[in-house]
N, CA and C of each residue as an Amber inpcrd file, in Angstrom:
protein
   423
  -8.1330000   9.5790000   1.8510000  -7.9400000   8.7770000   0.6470000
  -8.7800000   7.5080000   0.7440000  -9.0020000   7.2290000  -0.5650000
  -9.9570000   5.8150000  -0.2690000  -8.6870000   4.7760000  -0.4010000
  -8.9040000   3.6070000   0.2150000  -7.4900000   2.8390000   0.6330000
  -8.6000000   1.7240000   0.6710000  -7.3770000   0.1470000  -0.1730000
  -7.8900000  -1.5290000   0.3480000  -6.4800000  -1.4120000   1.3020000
  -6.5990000  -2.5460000   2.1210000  -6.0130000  -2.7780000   3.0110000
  -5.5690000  -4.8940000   2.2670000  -4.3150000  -4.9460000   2.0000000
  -4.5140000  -6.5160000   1.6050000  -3.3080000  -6.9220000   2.7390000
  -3.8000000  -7.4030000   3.2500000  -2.8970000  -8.1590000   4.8090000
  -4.0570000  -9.3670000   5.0910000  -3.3800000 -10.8040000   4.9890000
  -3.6260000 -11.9490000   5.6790000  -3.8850000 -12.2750000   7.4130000
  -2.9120000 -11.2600000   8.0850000  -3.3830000 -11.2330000   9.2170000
  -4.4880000 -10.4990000   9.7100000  -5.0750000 -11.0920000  10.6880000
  -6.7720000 -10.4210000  10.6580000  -6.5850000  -9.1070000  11.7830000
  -5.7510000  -9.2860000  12.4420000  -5.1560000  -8.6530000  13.7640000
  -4.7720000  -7.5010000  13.4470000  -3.8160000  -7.4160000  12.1380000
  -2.6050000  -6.4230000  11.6470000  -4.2220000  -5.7810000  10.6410000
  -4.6110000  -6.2520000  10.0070000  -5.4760000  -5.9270000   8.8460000
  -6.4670000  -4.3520000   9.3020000  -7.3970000  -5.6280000  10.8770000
  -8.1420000  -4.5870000  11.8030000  -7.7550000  -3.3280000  12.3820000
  -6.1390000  -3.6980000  12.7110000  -5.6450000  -2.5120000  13.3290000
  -5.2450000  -1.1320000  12.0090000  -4.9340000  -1.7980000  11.3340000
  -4.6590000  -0.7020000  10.2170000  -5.7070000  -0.0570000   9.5890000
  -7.1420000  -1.0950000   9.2290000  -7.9740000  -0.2450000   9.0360000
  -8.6370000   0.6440000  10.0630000  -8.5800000  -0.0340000  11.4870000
  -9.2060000   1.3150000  11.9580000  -8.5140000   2.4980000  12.3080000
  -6.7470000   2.4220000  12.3920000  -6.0590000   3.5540000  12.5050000
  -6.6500000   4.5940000  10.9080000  -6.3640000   3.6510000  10.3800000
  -6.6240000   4.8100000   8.5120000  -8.0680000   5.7060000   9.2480000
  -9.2410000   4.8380000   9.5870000 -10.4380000   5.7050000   9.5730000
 -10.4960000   6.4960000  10.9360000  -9.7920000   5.7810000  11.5050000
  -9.6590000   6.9460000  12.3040000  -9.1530000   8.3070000  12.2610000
  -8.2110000   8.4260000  11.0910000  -7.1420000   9.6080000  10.7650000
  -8.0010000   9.7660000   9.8560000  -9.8010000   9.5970000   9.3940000
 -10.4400000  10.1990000   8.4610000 -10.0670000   9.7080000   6.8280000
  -9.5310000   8.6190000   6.6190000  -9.8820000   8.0820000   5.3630000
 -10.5230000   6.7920000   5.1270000 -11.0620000   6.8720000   4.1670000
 -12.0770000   5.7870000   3.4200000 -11.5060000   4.5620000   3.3550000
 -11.5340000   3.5650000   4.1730000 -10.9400000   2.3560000   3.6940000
 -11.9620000   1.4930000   2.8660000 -11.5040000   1.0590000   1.9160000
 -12.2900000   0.3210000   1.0030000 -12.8370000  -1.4040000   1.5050000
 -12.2310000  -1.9920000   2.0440000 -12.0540000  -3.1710000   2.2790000
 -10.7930000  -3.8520000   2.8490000 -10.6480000  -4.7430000   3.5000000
  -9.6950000  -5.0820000   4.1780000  -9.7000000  -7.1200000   3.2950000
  -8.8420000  -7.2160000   2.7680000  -9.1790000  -8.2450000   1.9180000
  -7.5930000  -9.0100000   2.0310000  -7.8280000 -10.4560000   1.7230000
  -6.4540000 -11.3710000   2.6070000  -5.9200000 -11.8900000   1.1840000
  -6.2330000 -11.9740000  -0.2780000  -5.9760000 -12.2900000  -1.1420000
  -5.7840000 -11.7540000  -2.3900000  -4.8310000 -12.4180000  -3.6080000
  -5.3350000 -11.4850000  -4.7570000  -6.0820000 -11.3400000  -5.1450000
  -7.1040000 -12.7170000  -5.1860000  -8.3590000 -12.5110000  -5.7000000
  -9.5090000 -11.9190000  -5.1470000  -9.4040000 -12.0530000  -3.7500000
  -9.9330000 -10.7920000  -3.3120000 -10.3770000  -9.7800000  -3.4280000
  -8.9160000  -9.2740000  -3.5330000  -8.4070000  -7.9010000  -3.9190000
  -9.4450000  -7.7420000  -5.1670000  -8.7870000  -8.5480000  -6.1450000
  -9.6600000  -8.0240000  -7.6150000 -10.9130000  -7.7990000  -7.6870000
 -11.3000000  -8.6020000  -6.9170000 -13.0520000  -8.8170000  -7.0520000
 -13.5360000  -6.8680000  -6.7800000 -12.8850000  -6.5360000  -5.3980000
 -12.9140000  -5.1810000  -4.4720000 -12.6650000  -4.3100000  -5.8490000
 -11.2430000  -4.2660000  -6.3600000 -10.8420000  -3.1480000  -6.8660000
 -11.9230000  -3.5810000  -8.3440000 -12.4520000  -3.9810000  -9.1010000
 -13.1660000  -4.1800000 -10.2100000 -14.4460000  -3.2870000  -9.9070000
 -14.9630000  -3.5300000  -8.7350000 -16.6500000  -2.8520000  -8.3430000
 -15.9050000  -1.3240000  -7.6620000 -14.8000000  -0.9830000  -7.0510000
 -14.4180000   0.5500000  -7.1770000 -13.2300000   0.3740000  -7.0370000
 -12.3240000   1.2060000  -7.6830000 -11.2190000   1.4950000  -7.8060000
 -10.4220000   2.6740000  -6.2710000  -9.6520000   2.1880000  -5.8330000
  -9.3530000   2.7730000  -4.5870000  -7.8610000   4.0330000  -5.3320000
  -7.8640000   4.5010000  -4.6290000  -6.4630000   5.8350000  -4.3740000
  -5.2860000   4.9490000  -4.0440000  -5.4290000   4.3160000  -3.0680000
  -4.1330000   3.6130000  -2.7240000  -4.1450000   2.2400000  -2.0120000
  -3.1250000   1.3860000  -2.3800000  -3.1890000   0.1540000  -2.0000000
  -2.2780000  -0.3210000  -0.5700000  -2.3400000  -0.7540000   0.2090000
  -1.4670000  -1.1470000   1.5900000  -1.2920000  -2.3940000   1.2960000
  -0.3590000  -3.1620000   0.8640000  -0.0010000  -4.5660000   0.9860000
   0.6210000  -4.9290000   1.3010000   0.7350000  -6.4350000   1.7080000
   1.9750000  -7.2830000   2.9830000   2.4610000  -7.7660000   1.5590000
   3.9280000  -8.6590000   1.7220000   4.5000000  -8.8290000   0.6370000
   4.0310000 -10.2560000   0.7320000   3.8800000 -10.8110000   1.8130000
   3.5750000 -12.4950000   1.6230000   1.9550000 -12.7160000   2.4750000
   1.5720000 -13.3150000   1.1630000   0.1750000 -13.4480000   1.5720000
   0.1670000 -15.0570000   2.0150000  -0.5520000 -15.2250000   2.7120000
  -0.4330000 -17.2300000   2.8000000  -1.4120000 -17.5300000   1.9330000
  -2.6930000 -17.2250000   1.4250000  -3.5070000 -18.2530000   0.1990000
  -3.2840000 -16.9440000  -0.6660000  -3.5750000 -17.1640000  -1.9580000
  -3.9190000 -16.6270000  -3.0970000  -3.2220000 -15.6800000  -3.8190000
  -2.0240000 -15.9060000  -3.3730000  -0.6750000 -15.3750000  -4.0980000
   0.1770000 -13.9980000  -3.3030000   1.2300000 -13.5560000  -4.2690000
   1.7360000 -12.7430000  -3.6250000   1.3830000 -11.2370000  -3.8460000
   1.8590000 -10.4500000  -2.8950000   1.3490000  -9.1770000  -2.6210000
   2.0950000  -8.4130000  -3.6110000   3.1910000  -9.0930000  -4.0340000
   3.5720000  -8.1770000  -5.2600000   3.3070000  -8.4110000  -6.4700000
   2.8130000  -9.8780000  -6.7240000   1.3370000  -9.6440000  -7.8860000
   0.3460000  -8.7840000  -7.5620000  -0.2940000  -8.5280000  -6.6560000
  -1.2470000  -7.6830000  -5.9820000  -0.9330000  -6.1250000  -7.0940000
  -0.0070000  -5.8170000  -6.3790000   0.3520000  -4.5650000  -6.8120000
   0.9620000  -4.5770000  -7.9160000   1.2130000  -5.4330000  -8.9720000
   2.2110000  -5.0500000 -10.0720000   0.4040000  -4.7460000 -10.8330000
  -0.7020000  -5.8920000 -10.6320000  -2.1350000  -5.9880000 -11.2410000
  -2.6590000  -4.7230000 -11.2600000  -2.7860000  -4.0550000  -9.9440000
  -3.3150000  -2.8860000  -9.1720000  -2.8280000  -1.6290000 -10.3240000
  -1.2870000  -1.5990000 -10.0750000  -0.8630000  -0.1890000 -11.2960000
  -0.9960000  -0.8120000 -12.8790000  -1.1150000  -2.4030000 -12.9990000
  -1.0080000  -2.2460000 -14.8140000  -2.2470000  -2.3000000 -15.3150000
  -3.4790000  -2.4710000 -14.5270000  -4.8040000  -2.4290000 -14.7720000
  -5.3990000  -1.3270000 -14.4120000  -5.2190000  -0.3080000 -13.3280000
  -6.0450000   0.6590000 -12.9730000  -5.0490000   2.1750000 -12.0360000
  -3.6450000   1.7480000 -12.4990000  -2.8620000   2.6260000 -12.2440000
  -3.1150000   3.0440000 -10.6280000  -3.0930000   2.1070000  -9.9480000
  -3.2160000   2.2770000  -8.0260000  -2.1340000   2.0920000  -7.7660000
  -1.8750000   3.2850000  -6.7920000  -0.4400000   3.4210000  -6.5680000
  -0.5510000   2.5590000  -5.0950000   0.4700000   1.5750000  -4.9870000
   1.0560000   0.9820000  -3.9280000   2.2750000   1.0810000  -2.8250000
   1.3310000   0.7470000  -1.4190000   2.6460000   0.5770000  -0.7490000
   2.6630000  -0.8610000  -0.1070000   4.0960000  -1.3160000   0.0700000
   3.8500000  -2.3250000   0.3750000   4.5080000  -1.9840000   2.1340000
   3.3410000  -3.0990000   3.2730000   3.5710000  -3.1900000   4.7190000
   4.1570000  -4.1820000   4.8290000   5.4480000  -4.0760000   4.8290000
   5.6060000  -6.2130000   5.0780000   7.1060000  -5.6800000   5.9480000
   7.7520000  -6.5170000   6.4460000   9.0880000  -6.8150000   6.8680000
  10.3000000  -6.9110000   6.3560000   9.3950000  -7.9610000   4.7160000
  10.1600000  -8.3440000   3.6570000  11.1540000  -7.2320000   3.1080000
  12.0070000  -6.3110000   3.4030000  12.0930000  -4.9570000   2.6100000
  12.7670000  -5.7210000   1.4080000  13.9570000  -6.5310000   1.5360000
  14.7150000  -7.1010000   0.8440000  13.5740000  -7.2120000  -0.7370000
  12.8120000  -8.3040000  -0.0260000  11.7470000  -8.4740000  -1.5490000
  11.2110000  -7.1210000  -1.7060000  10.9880000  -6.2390000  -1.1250000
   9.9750000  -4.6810000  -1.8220000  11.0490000  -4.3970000  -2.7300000
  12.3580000  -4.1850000  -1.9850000  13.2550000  -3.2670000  -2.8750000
  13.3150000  -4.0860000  -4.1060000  13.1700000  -5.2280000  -4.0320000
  13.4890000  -6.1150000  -5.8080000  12.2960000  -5.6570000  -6.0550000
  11.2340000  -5.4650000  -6.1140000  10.2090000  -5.1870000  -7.0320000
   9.6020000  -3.8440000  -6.8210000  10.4920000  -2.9210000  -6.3290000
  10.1830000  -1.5240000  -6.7160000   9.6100000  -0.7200000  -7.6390000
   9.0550000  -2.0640000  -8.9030000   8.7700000  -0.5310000 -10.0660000
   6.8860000  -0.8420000  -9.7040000   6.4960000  -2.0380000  -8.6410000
   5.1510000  -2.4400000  -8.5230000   4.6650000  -1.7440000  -7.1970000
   5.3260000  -0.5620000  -6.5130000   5.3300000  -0.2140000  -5.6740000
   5.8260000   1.0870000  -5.2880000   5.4930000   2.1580000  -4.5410000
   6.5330000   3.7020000  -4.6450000   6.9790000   3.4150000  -3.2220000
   6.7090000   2.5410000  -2.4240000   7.7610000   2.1830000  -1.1830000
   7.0790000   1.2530000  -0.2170000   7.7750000   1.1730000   0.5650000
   7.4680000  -0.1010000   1.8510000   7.5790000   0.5740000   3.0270000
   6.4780000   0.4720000   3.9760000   6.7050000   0.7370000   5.3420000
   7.1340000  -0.2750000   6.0480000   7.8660000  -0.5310000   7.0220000
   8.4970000  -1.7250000   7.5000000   7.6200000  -2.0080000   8.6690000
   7.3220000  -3.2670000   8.6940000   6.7610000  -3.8840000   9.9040000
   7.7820000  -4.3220000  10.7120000   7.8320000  -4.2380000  12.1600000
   6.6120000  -3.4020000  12.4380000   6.4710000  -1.7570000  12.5090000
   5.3340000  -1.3890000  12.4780000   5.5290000   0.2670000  12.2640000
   4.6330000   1.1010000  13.5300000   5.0420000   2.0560000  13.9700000
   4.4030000   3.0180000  14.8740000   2.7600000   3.3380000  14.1700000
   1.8360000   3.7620000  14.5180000   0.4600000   4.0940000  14.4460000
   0.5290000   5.6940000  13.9190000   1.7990000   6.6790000  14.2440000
   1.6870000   7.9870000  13.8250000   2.6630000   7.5790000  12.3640000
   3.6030000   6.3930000  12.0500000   4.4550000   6.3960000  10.7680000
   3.0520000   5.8230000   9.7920000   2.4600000   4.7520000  10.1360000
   1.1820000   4.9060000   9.0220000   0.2240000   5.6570000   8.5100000
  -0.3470000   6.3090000   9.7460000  -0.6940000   8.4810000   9.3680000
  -0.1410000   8.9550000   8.3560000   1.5040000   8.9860000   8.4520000
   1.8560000   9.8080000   8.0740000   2.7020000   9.2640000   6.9100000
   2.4560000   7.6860000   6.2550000   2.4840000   7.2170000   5.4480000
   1.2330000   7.9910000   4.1900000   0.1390000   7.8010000   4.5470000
  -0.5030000   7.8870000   3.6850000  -0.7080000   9.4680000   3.3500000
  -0.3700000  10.2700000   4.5280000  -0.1570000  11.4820000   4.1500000
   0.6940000  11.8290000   2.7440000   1.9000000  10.8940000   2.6860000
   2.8200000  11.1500000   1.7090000   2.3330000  10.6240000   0.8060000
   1.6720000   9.5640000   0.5100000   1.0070000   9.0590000  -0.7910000
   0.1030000  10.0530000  -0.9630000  -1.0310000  10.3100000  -0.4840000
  -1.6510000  12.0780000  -1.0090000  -0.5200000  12.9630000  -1.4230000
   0.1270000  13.1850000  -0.9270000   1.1580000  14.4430000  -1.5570000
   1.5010000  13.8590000  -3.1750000   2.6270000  12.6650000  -2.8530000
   3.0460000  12.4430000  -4.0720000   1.8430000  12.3100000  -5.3540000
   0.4760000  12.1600000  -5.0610000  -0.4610000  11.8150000  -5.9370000
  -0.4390000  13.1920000  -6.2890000  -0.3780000  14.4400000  -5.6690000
  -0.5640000  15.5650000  -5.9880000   0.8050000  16.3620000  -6.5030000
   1.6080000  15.1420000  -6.9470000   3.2330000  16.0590000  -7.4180000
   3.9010000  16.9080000  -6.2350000   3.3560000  16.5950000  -4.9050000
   4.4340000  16.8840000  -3.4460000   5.4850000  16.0240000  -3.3570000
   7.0530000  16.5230000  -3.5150000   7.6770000  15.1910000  -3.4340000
   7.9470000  15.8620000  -1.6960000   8.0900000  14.6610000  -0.5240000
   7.8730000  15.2630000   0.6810000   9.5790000  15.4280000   0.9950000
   9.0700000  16.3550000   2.3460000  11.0100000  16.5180000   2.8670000
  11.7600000  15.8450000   3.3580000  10.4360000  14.8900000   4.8010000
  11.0690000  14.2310000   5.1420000  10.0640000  12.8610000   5.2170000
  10.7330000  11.8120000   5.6760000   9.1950000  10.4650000   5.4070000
   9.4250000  10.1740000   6.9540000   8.2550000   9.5620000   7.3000000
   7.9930000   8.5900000   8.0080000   8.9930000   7.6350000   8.8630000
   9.2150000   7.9080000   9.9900000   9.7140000   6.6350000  10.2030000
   9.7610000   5.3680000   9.6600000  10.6120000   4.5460000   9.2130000
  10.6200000   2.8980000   8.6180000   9.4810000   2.7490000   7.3000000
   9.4180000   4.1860000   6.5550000   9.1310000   4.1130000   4.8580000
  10.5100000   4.8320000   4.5150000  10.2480000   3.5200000   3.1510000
  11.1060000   3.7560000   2.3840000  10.4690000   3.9290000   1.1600000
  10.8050000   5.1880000   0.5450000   9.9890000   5.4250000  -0.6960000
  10.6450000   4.9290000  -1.8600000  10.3320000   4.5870000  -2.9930000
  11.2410000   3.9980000  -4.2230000  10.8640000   5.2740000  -5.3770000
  11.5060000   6.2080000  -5.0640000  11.0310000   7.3200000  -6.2360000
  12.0800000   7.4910000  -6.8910000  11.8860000   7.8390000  -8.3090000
  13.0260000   7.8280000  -9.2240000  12.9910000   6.5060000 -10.4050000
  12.2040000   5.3320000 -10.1270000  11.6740000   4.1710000 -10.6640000
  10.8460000   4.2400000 -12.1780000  11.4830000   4.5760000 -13.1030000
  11.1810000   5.2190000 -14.1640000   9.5490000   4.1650000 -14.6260000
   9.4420000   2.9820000 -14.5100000   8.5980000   2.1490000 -14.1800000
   7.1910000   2.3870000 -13.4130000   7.5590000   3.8660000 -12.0670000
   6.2510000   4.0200000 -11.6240000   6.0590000   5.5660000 -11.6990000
   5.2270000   5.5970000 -12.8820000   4.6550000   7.4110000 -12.6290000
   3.3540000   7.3910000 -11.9530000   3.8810000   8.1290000 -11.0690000
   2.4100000   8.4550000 -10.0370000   1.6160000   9.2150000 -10.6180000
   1.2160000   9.8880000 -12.0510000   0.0990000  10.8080000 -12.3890000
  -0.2280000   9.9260000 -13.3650000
């Protein structure tokens, strides 16, 4: 899948993008802001979004993603700790992996975002994702 990566930490950011390309998908950019973000997703539009819920400059990650699906329909997950805040803004998001997370639960994170893009609803998830499906707010097609 082609994937941005929006995480403020440079540490967490690096490690996630090179696990994704390592498991053979396209990461688009690894970007610490919303505006960032926009600039990235305007010149190509990615498959799926990875975001922390608290960004330190340029706003929050769940502006990120509410922008992401009402402008170009990118389905989001959010990586943060925060679950409390994901679950309140569930309809900008189809779930949260919890930080911190294992290297085979982010694999097999994005595995499930391919499925669900393809109408797979999966059997079982990931360790520490929580999917928000049923969110009449987010149709994944």
């Amino acid at each position: 899948m082609r994937v941005v990566v929006v995480e403020d930490e440079a540490i967490i950011a690096l490690c996630i993008g090179m696990i994704l390309q390592e498991a053979g998908h396209e990461v688009m950019g690894l970007v610490t802001s919303f505006d960032g973000c926009l600039k990235l997703v305007e010149q190509e539009v990615p498959e799926l979004a990875l975001i922390d819920i608290n960004l330190e400059k340029g706003g929050s990650g769940i502006d990120v993603a509410r922008v992401l699906l009402d402008r170009w329909r990118v389905m989001s997950i959010f990586v943060s700790a925060q679950h409390r805040q994901a679950r309140e803004n569930m309809g900008a998001a189809i779930g949260c992996l919890d930080k911190p997370f294992a290297t085979k639960s982010l694999v097999e994170t994005i595995e499930v975002a391919k499925g669900l893009k393809q109408g797979v609803i999966p059997g079982t998830l990931p360790r520490g994702l929580d999917l928000f499906l049923g969110d009449p707010a987010y149709d994944m097609h």
